[in-house]
C-alpha positions in Angstrom: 0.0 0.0 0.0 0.8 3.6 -0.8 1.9 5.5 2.5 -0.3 8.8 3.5 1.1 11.7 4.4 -0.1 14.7 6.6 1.1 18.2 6.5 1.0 20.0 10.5 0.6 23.9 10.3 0.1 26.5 12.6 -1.7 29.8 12.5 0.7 32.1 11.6 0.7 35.1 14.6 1.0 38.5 13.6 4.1 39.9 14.2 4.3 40.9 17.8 3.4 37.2 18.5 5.9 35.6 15.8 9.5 36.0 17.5 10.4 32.0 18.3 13.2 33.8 20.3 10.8 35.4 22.8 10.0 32.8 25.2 6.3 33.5 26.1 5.3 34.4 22.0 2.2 32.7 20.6 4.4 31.4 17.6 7.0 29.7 20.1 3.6 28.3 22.3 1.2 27.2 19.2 4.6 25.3 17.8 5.1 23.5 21.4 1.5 22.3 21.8 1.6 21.7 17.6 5.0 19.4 18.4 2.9 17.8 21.3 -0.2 17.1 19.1 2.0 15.3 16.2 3.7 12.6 19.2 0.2 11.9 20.4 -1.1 11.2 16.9 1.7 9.0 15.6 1.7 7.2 19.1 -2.5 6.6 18.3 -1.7 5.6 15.0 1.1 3.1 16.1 -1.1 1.2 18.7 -3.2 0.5 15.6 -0.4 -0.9 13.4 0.5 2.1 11.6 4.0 2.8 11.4 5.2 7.2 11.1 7.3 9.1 10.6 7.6 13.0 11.4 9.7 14.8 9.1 10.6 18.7 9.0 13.2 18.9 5.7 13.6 21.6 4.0 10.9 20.8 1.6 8.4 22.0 3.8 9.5 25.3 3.8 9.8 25.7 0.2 7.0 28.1 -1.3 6.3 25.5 -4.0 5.1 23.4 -1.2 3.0 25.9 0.1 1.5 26.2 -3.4 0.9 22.4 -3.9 -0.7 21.4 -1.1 -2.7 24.5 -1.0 -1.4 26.2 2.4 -3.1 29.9 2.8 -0.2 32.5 3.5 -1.9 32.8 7.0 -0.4 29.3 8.1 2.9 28.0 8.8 4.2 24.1 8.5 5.2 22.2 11.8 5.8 19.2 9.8 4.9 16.6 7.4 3.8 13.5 9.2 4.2 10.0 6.5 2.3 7.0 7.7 1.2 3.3 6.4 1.5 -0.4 7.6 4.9 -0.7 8.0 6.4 -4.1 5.9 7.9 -5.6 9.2 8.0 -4.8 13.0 11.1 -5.4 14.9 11.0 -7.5 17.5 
């Protein structure tokens, strides 16, 4: 079977909120509780035999991936999350 994928975004703060430097922003708080969201889903998904994994290359920054998967300007991507039935399980 062909694997799924998921792309994680955020709402993108304005720009008093969007400094990941400043430790109490909204950006640097939406992306911790994003992060926290993506464990619990690929932990669901594993306890029904789906394997994951959670990948943040540089493709998902590009702003030709924005443009093919359809991302509004007023999001930004945590991640892109690939899962399917994995072909063997270590023991």
């Amino acid at each position: 079977a062909i694997p799924g994928w998921l792309v994680v975004t955020q709402l993108a703060p304005d720009a008093e909120d969007g400094d990941m430097q400043k430790a109490n922003s909204v950006l640097r708080e939406d992306y911790a509780a994003c992060c926290c969201a993506v464990q619990n889903l690929c932990l669901s998904l594993h306890s029904q035999g789906l394997g994951t994994k959670w990948t943040t290359g540089d493709i998902n920054f590009d702003p030709r991936f924005y443009e093919a998967t359809g991302i509004p300007a007023t999001e930004k991507v945590v991640g892109t999350i690939w899962f399917g039935k994995a072909e063997e399980t270590p023991d």
